[in-house]
N, C-alpha and C positions, 0 to 999 in steps of 0.2 A: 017305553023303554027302547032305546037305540039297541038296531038288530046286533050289532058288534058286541053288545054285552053279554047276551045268554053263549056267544061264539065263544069269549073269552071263558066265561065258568066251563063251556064244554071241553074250551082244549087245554086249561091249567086241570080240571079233573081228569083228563088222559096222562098228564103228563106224571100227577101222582100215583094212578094207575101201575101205569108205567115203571115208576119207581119203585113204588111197593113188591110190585111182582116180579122186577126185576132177579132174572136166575143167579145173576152175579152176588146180587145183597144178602138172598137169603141163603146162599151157601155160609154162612157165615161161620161157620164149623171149621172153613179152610182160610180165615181171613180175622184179622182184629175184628173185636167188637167195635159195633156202631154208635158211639154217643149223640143223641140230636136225631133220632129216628122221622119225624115230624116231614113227610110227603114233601120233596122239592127244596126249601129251608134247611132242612135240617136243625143246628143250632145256630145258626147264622144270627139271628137276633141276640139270643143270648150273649154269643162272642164278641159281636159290635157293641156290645155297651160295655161288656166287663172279659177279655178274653183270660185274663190270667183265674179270674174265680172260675171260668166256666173249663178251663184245663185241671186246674184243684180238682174240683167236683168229676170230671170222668179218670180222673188220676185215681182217687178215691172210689171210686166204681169198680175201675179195671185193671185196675195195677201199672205196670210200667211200660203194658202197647196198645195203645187202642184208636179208635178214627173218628175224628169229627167231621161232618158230614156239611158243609157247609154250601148252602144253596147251588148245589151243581158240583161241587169241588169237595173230593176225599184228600182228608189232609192227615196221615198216620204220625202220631207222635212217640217218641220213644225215649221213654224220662228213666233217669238214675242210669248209674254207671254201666253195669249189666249189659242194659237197654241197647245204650248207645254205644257200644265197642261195633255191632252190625254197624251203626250209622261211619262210623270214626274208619272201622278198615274195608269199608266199600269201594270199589275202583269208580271212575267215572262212567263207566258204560253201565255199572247196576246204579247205582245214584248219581246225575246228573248235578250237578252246580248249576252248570250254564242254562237248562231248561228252569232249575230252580227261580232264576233271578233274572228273567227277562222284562219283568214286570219294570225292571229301573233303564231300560233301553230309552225311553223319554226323558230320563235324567242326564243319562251320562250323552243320549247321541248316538246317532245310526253308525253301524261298522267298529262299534269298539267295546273290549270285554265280552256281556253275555250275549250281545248283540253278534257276537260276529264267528266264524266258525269254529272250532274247537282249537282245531290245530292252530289258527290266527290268535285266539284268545291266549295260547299259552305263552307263542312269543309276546304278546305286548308286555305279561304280567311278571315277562321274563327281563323285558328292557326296563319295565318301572322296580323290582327288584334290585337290579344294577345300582338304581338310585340311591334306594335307600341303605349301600353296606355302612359298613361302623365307620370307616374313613370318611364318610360323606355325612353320618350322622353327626358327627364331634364337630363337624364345619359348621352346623347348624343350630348350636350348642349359645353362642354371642348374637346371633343371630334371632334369636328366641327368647333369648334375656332382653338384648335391646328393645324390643317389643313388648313384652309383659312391661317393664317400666314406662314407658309409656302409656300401657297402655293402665296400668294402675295408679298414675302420676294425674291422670284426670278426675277420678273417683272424690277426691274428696278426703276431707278428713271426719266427715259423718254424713248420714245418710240410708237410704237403703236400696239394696238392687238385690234384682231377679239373678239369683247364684246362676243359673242352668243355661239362660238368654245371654251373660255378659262369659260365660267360660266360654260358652260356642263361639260367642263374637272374638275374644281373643285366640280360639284355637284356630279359627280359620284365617284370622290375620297373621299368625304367624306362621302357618303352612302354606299360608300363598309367598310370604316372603321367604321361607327356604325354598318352593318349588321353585318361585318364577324370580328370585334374583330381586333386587332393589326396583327393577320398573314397575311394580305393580302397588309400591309405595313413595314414589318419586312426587305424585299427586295425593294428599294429602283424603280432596274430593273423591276420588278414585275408587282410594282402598274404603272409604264408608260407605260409598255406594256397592262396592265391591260384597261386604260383609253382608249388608241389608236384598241385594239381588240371591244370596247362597241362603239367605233366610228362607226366601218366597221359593227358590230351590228345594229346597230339604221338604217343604211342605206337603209337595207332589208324590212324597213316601208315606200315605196313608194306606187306612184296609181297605176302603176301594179299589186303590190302585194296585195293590197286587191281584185283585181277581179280573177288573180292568181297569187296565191302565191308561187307556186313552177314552173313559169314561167321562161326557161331557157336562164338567164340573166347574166352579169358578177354582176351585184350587189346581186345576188341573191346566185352567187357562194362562193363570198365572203362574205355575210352574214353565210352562213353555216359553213364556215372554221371558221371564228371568235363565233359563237357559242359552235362550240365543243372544241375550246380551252379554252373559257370561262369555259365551263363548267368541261373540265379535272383541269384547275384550280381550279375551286371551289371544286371537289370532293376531291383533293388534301387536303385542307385545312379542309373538314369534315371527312376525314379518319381520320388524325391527331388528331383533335377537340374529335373522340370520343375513342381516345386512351390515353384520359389524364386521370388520378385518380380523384375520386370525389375530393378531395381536392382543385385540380387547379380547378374547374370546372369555366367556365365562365356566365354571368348572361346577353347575348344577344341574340338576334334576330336568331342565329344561334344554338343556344343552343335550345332555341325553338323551333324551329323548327325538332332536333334532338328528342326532345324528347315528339312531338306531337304525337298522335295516336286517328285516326280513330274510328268511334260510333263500328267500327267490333273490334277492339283491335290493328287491323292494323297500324306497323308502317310507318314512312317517310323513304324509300328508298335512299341510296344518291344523283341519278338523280334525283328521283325528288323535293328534297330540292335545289340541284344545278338548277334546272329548275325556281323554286317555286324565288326561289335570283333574277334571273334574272327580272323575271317578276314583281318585288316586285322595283327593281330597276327601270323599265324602267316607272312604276305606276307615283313615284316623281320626275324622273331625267329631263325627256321632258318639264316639266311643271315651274319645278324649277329652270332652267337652263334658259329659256324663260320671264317666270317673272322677277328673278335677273339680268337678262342683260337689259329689259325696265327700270325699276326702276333704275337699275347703269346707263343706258344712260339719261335718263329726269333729273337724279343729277346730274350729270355732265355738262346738259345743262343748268343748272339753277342754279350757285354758290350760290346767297342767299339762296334759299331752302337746296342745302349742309350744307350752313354754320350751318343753322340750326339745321340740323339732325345730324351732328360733335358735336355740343355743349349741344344737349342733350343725345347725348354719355355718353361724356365729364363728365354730372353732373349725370346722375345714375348710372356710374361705380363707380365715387366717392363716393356716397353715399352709395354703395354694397359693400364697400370695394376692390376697385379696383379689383371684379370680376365680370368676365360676367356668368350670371346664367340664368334657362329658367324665371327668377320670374326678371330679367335683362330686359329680350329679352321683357318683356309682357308689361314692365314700356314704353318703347319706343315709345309712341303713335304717333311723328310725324312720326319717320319710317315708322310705320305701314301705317298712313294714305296714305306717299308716295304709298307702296306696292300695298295698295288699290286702289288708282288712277292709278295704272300701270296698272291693271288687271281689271279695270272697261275701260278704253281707247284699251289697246290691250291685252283681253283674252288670255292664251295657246291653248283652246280648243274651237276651233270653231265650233266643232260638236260633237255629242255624239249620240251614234250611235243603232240601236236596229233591228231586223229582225221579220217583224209582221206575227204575227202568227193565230191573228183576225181580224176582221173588225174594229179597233179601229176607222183607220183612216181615213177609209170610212165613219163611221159614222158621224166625225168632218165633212168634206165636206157635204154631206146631212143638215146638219146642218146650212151650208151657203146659201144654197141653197133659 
């Protein structure tokens, strides 16, 4: 037996020593209960194959606050309304975001969002804001149509596709054409290379990677390679962008951002507006891609309710003058209600996340106590 072996049993059994007797765990009288007790691990196995059964299960244990213990990492959940009013009126000095969510700093790119100081993070999230108000939304309205038609003018008239893969693909093709203007669809090649590089992107947000993130993985290699192409592409498009005469000037998201500045006078760099896209993208794309494919599947699976939301299409396009407009999109109330019922039955975001920085959550339990 290689001398390094008995060394390793010696010092993984220290370390659940360690653990075990750790004075912090066993005070547990002042602190949520521990699901996943299991020396070092914790439930970590469990969570990596099935995380939502293995939250059911300490849910059902411990009601609405308790901690899974996952290989190194206390992670306190706090489910049902009650629960989470601590999470929802926490300031950022007792629950952190930014500590939350550094784990996607590989994603979006150094110096931007959680990457980068508190005070920095708030303006950028303040200049991409600007972006999106309603005036800028409704510009994006034809813009968004023109693209869904295309991009369902390819499809066929039978067949079968992956609902969840082709919503993503259209939701990111048409949020790069609102963010970044017609150059980023000018090249036909481009924008599918474009979609398929934001694929290999998104992948690099696995549960590895939030405990690490620059774990050396093959998804993690090819998230980097598709990030810096991304982002030589986008910087492509803002060199250009700010080489036009005020004349052409454009009135988007990208523009925007070009000519945001800092409470110092300081401007946006082109990384980190290329950075700032990304992340700006990956905000609506997860979410929006997720929603539209419940909702395109429950109508699908439900002709009458189709029929329905077809024919009041039908009658407020007519009534618009056979255009779709955002004062279009608002009139659609069965749509919507659909939408709503998608996203009240299956959520995109099952968690939302924060890194405490006080006793908030301590208190809550005391509380039950």
């Amino acid at each position: 037996m290689a001398i390094w072996t008995p060394l390793l049993i010696i010092f993984v059994g220290i370390l659940g020593l360690l653990y075990y007797f750790d004075p912090k765990r066993r005070a547990s009288g002042n602190l949520p209960p521990i699901y996943g007790k299991f020396p070092i691990i914790g439930c970590m196995t469990e969570f990596g194959v099935d995380p939502i059964a293995t939250l059911k299960k300490a849910h059902q244990k411990f009601n609405d606050c308790f901690t899974c213990h996952l290989a190194g990492f206390n992670m306190t959940f706090l489910v049902g309304p009650e629960a989470q009013t601590v999470f929802f009126k926490a300031t950022d000095e007792e629950l952190s975001q930014r500590e939350a969510y550094k784990f996607v700093a590989p994603v979006f790119g150094p110096g931007v969002v959680f990457d980068s100081p508190t005070s920095v993070m708030y303006e950028q999230m303040k200049f991409v804001k600007s972006g999106l108000a309603a005036n800028n939304l409704k510009k994006y309205v034809p813009i968004i149509e023109n693209e869904a038609r295309e991009f369902f003018a390819k499809w066929g008239k039978s067949g079968q596709k992956d609902m969840l893969y082709e919503m993503n693909r259209l939701t990111i093709l048409t949020a790069s054409s609102c963010l970044l203007g017609d150059e980023i669809r000018q090249d036909p090649k481009v924008a599918d290379e474009f979609a398929d590089l934001y694929h290999d992107l998104e992948g690099g947000l696995n549960p590895i990677a939030f405990f690490f993130p620059n774990f050396p993985i093959p998804k993690h290699f090819v998230r980097d390679r598709a990030r810096k192409q991304i982002s030589e592409l986008f910087m492509g498009i803002i060199k250009k962008r700010r080489a036009l005469p005020e004349s052409q000037k454009k009135d988007d998201m990208l523009t925007i951002l070009i000519e945001s500045t800092y409470k110092d006078g300081e401007t946006l760099d082109d990384k980190s507006i290329a950075g700032l896209l990304i992340a700006l993208l990956f905000a609506g794309q997860h979410t929006s891609g997720i929603t539209s494919s419940w909702t395109g599947f429950f109508l699908l699976q439900n002709p009458n309710f189709m029929a329905e939301v077809v024919q009041e299409q039908k009658e407020i396009i007519a009534s618009d003058g056979h255009e779709i407009t955002f004062e279009t999109l608002r009139k659609s109330v069965k749509l919507e209600n659909c939408i709503r019922e998608a996203l009240r039955m299956f959520p995109p975001l099952i968690m939302l996340m924060r890194k405490a920085e006080a006793d908030s959550v301590q208190e809550l339990h005391d509380s039950r106590r």
